[in-house]
C-alpha positions in Angstrom: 136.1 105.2 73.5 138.5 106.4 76.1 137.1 105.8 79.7 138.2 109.0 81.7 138.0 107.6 85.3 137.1 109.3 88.4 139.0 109.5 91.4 138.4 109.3 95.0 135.1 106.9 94.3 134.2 104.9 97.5 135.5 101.6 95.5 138.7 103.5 95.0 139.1 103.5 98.6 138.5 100.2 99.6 141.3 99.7 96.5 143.5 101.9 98.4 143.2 99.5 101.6 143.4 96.6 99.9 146.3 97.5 98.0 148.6 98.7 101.3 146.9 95.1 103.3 148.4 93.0 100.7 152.0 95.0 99.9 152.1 94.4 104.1 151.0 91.1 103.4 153.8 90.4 100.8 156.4 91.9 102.7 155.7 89.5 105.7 156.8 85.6 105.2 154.5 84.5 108.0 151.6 85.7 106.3 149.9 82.2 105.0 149.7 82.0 100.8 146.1 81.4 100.8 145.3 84.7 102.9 147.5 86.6 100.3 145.7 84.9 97.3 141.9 86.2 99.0 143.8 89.9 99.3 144.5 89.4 95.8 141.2 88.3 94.8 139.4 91.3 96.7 141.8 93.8 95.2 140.9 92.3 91.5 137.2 92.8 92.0 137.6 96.3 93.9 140.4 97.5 91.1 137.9 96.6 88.3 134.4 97.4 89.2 134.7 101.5 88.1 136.2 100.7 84.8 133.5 97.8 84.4 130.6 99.7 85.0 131.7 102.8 83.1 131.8 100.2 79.9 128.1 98.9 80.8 126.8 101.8 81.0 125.3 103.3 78.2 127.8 106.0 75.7 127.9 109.5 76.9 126.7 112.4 74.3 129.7 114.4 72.4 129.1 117.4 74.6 129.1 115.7 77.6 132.4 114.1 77.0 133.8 117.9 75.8 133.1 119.5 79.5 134.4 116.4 81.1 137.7 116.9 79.1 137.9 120.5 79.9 136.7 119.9 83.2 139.7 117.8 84.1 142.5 119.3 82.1 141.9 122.7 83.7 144.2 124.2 86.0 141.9 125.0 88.7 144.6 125.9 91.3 145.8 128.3 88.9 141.9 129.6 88.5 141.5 130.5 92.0 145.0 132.0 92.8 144.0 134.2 89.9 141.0 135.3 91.8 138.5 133.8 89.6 136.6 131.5 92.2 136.2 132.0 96.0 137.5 128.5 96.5 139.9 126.1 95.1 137.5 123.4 93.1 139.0 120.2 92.9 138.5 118.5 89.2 137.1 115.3 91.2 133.6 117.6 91.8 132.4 116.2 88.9 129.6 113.7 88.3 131.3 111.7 85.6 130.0 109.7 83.0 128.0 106.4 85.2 126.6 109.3 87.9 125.3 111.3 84.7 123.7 108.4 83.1 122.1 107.1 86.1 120.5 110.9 86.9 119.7 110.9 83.3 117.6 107.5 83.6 116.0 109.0 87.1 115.1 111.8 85.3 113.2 109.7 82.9 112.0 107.1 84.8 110.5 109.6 87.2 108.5 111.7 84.1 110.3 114.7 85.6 109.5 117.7 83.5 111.1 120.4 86.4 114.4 119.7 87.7 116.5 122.3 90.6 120.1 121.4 91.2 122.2 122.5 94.1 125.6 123.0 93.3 126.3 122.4 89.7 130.2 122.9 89.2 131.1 122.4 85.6 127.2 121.5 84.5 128.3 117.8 84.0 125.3 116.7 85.8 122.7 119.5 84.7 123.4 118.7 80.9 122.7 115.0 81.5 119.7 115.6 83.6 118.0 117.7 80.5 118.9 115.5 78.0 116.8 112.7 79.8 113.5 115.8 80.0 111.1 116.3 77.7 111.5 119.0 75.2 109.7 121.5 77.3 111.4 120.7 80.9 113.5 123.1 82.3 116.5 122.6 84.6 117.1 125.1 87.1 120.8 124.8 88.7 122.4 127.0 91.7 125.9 127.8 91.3 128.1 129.8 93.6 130.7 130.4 91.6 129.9 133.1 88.7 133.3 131.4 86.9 131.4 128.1 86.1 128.5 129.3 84.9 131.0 131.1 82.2 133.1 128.2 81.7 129.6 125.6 81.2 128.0 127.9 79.0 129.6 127.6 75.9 129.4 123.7 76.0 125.2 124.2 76.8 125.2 126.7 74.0 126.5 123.5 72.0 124.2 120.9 72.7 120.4 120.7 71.6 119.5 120.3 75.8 121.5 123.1 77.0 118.4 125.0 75.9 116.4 124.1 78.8 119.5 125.1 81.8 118.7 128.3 83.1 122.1 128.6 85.5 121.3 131.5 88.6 124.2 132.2 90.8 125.1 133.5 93.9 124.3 131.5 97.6 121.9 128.6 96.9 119.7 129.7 99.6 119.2 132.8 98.3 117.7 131.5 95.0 115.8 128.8 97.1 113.7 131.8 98.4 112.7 133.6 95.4 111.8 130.0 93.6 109.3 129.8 96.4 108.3 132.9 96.4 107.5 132.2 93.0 105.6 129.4 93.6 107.9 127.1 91.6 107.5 123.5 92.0 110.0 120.8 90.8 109.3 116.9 90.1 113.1 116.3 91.0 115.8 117.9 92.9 119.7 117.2 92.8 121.6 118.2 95.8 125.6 117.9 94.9 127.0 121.2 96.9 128.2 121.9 100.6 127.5 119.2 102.7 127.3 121.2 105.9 124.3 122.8 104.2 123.1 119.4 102.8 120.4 119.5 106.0 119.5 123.1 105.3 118.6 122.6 101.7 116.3 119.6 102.3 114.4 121.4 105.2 113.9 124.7 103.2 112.8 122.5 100.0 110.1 120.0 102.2 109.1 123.2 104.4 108.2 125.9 101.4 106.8 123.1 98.8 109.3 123.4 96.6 109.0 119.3 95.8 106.0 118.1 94.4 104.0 115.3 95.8 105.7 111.7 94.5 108.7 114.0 93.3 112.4 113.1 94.1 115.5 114.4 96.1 118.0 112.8 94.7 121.5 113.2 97.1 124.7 113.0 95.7 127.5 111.2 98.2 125.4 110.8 101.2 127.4 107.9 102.7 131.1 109.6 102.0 133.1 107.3 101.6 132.0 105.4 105.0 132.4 108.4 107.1 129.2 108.5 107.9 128.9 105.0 109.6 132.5 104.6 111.0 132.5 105.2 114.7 135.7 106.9 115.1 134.5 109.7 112.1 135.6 113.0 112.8 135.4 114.6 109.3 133.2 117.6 109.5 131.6 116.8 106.2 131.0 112.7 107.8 129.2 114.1 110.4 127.3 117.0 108.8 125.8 113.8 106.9 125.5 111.6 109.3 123.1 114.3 110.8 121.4 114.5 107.9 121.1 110.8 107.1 119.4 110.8 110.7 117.3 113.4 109.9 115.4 112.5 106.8 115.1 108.9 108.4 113.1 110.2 110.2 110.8 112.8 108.7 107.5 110.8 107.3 107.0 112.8 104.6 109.4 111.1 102.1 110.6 107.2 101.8 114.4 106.8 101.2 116.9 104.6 99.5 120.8 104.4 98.7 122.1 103.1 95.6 125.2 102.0 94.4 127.3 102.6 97.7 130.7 101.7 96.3 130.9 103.3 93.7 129.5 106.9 93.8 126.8 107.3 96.3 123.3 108.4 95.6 120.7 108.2 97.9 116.8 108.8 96.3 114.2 110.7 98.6 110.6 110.3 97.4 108.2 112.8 98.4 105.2 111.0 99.6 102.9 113.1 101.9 102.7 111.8 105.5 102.9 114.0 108.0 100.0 116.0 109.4 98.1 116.1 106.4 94.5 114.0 105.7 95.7 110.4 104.6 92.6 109.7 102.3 91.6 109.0 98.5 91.7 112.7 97.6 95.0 113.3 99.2 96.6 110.1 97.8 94.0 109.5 94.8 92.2 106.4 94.1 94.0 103.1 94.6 96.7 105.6 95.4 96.5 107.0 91.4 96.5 110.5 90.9 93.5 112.0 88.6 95.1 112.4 85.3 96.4 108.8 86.1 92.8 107.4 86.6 92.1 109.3 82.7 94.3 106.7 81.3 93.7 104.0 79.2 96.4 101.9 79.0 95.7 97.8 78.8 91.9 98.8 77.3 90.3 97.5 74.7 87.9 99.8 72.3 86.4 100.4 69.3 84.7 103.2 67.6 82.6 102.9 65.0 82.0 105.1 62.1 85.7 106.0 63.0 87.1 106.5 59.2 86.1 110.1 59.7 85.1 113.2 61.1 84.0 113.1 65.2 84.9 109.1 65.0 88.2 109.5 63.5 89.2 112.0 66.6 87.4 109.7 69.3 90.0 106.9 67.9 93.2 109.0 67.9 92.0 110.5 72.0 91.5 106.7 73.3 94.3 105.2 71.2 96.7 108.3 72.9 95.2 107.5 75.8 97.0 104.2 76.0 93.5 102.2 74.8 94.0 99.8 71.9 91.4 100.8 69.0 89.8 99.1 66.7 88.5 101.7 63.9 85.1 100.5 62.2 83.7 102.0 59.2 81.8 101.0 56.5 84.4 102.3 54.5 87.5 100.1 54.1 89.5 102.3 53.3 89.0 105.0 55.5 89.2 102.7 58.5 92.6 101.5 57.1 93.9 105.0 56.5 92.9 105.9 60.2 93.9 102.8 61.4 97.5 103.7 59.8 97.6 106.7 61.1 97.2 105.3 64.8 100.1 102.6 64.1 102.3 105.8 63.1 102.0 107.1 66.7 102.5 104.0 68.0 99.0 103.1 68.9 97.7 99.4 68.7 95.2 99.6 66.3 92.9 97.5 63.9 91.0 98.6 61.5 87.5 96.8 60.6 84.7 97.1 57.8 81.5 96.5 58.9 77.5 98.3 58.6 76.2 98.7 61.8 72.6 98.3 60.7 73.1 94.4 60.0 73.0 92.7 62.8 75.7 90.1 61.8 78.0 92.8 60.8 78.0 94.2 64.7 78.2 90.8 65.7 81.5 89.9 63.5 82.6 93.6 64.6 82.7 92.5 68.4 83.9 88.6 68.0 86.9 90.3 65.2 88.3 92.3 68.3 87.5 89.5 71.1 89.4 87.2 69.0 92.6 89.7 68.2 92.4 90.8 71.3 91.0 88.9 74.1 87.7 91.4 74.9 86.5 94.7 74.9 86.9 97.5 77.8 85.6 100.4 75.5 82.4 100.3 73.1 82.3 104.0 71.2 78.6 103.7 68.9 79.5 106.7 67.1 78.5 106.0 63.9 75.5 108.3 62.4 73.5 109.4 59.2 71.8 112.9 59.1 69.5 113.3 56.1 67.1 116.0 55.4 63.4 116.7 54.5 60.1 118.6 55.4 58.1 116.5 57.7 55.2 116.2 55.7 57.7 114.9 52.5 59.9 112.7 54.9 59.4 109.0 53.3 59.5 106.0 55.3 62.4 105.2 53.7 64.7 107.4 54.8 63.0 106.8 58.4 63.4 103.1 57.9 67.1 104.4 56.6 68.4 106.8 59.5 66.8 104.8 62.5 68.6 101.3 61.2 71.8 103.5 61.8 71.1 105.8 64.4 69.2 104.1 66.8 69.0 100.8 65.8 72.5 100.4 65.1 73.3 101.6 68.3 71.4 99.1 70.6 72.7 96.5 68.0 76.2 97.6 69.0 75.6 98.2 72.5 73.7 94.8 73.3 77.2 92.5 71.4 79.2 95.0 73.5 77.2 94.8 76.3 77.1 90.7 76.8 81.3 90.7 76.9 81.2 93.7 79.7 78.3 92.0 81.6 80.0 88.6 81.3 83.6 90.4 82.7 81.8 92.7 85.3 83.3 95.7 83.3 82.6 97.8 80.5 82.4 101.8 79.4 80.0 102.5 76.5 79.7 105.6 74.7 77.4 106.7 72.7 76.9 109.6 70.0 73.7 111.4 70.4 73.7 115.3 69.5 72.4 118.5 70.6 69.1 117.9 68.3 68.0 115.3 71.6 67.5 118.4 73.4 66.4 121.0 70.8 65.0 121.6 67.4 68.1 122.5 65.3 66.7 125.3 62.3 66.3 126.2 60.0 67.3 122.8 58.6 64.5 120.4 58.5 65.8 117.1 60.0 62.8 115.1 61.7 64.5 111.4 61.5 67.4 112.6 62.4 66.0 114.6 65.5 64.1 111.6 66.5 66.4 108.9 66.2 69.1 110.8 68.3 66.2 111.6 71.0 66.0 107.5 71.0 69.9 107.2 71.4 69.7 109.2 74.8 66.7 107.3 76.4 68.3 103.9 74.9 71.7 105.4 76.9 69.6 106.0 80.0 67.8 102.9 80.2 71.1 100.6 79.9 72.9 102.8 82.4 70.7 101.9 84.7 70.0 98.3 84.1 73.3 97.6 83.7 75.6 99.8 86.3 75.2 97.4 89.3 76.8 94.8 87.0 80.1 96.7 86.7 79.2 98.5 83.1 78.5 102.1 82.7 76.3 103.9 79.7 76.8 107.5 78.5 76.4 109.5 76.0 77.7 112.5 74.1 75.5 115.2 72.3 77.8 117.7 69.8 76.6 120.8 68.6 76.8 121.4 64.9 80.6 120.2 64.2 83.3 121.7 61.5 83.2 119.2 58.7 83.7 119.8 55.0 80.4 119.2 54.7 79.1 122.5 56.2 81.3 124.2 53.9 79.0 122.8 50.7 77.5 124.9 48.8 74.2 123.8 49.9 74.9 123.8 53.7 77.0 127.5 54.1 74.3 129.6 53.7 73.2 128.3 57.2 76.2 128.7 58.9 75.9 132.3 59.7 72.3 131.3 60.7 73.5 128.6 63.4 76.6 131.2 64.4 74.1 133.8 65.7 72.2 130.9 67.9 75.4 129.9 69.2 76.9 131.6 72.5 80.3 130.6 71.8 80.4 131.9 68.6 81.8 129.1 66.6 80.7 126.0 65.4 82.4 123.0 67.3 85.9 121.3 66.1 86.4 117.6 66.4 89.2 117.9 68.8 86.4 119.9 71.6 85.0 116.2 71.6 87.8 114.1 72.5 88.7 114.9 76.5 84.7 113.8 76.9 85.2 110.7 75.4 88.6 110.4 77.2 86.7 110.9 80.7 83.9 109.0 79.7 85.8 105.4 78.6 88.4 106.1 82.1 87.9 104.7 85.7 87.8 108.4 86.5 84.0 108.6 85.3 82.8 105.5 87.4 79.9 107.2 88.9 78.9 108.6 85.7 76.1 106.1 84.1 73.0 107.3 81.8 74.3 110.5 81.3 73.9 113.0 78.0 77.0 115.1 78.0 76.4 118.2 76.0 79.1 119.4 74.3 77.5 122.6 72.0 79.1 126.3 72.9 75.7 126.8 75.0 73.1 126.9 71.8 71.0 124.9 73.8 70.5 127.3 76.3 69.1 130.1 74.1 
């Protein structure tokens, strides 16, 4: 790969010393050897650090390479005497191929999903900023110059990220105002234009919200080349920096540091909120995390039993995308490995485990299986159910004996091996499945075990939420309506369905995935105060 290096880097200056000191040096005899020899040495390390880091640093993409070509083999003197830009743009504008990749990465690490960019020249930068955003971010960059959105375009049109550049010219200020007017918001901003204007841009951006809370100003060249810091500076750009160096050092809304200030200079600008604002757990979020952070699950443990299907399979996939770990229990093996597989194929840690949750030494070998593969359990999701159906008078003990040893039974049997792990850790979320038919009398189907047994699941819920809540482990349950399932669609259950449509408000029967933010909320640190709850999840049929 040919290296395409970058002039007029910091580094390149201190090379440009070093180089004069020790031709003065050599010229002199009274100059001692060994001083010569440290001049040499300095010069070797300054002369080699560009090239060096531009072969660490990871490959740039085919596109990106084609506009840095074009950008320096144009004849950009010849562009402006032809009236094509305002001003003469010197090639060395561009961000080059380590400045690219490290923006890229910032991009990424920073989640960034909205970038603005102030000044973009050729688009070097804004094409490696969008390929590190997600396939729906957007890049917004302001260019003065009309020319260079003309001459980027084609190379955007080109690669599979130029897709998410929307390029608006004209005076960078101006398109600051109607983005706030807007009420856009952006997780990142570049600056790389005017430096006079370098203070402007920031004050407009923090004044009209244009950042978001923990987003990023990222600053290309803020130390130039040491002008900022040299006492005798006199370079109006030096000093317009310096100025705004000073300024932002200041303001307390944002935290600041400079990276890499020999070779090109970035400084990073994080947007963290003090100022004259309320410093407290809503403003900054619990232990400082912001609400959709406290919904996640990473470093949990869970499992979710009767998970090879239906409302247990969707629980699984919601906790294991989440961040949980899952382990998928069904008395079916291979359903539990076929969900359990499908999990791995998202990348999710998952397990998948056979067990009955009626027998007691089943639930038992459920919980020590996952203690032993994975050190304990965070998560415990009883979900597991059977539904049959009979008149009252004709229901036979047997399929009381049959439904409670699932339903209810199975469910403290689950939530009592759960429950001693989370009590003996001080931590632990279990959710249970109940269903609408704890509240009501679902008809015209004739389901009195089933009604009974799920009545038992929500006082079993409430009693353990209590008892056990002081100790660090919180109880809830869930109560669906009447779910989507192939089973509705029998030819012995759709006759009902218009029936049950008429009694619901919504107007539709539930689908598995209007269950899975509840379960989300329910296992997360954002539900802490939650404990011997019934969350009803049914389109409102309860209510009529």
């Amino acid at each position: 790969m040919y290296l395409y290096v970058i002039p007029d880097t910091p580094v390149e200056v201190i090379v440009e010393l070093l180089t004069k000191a020790r031709e003065i040096a050599a010229s002199s005899d009274t100059v001692p050897e060994e001083l010569k020899a440290h001049l040499q040495k300095a010069l070797d390390i300054s002369r080699g650090l560009d090239d060096y880091l531009a072969k660490m640093t990871t490959q740039e993409s085919e596109p990106l390479a084609e506009l840095y070509k074009k950008t320096v083999s144009h004849d950009w003197d010849q562009v402006h005497r032809d009236g094509h830009t305002m001003f003469r743009l010197p090639k060395e504008c561009i961000t080059g191929h380590v400045e690219g990749q490290t923006l890229k990465m910032l991009v990424r690490m920073s989640q960034a999903k909205k970038v603005l960019e102030i000044g973009m020249f050729t688009g070097y930068g804004a094409l490696s900023m969008a390929e590190g955003l997600p396939e729906d971010g957007c890049l917004v960059a302001c260019e003065l110059e009309p020319y260079l959105k003309d001459f980027a375009q084609p190379i955007f049109d080109k690669s599979p990220h130029g897709k998410k550049i929307t390029v608006k010219t004209g005076s960078a200020m101006d398109t600051l105002k109607e983005l706030a007017a807007a009420g856009e918001q952006f997780d990142m901003v570049f600056i790389d234009a005017d430096k006079t204007n370098y203070i402007n841009y920031y004050k407009f951006i923090m004044d009209n919200n244009l950042l978001k809370l923990r987003g990023v100003i990222c600053v290309d060249n803020s130390l130039f080349k040491a002008k900022v810091y040299l006492k005798d500076t006199a370079d109006s750009n030096g000093l317009a920096l310096r100025e705004f160096n000073q300024f932002v050092s200041s303001d307390p809304r944002v935290e600041q540091v400079s990276l890499n200030p020999l070779h090109f200079n970035v400084s990073l600008y994080m947007y963290s909120g003090f100022g004259k604002i309320t410093d407290d757990e809503v403003f900054r979020g619990v232990q400082g995390r912001p609400i959709l952070d406290r919904m996640r699950l990473d470093g949990k443990v869970a499992y979710v039993t009767g998970a090879g299907q239906g409302i247990g399979r969707a629980f699984a996939h919601a906790l294991g995308e989440a961040g949980a770990k899952v382990a998928v229990v069904d008395l079916d093996k291979n359903k539990a490995e076929t969900v359990a597989e499908e999990l791995s194929l998202k990348g999710i840690n998952a397990l998948s485990i056979t067990a009955d949750i009626s027998k007691s030494d089943d639930v038992q070998r459920m919980v020590d299986n996952i203690v032993s593969k994975w050190g304990t359990v965070h998560i415990a999701c009883n979900n597991a159910g059977i539904n049959m159906n009979s008149a009252s008078e004709e229901t036979s003990l047997e399929e009381w004996d049959q439904t409670f040893n699932v339903n209810l039974r199975g469910t403290f049997m689950c939530c009592q091996a759960a429950g001693r792990v989370m009590l003996k850790q001080g931590y632990g979320k279990i959710i249970n499945t109940a269903s609408m038919a704890s509240l009501i009398v679902p008809h015209p189907q004739n389901q009195l075990s089933y009604n009974t047994s799920k009545a038992g699941v929500v006082k079993l819920t409430q009693t353990l939420g209590t008892e056990w809540i002081d100790r660090g482990v919180r109880v809830n349950c869930i109560s669906p309506g009447i779910v989507d399932t192939p089973l509705i669609h029998s030819e012995s259950l759709r006759p009902l369905v218009q029936r049950w449509l008429s009694d619901i408000p919504a107007g539709r029967l539930a689908q598995v995935t209007d269950l899975q933010a509840a379960v989300v909320y329910l296992a997360s640190d954002a539900s802490d105060y939650m404990t011997g709850h019934n969350l009803v999840i049914e389109g409102g049929q309860s209510l009529w």
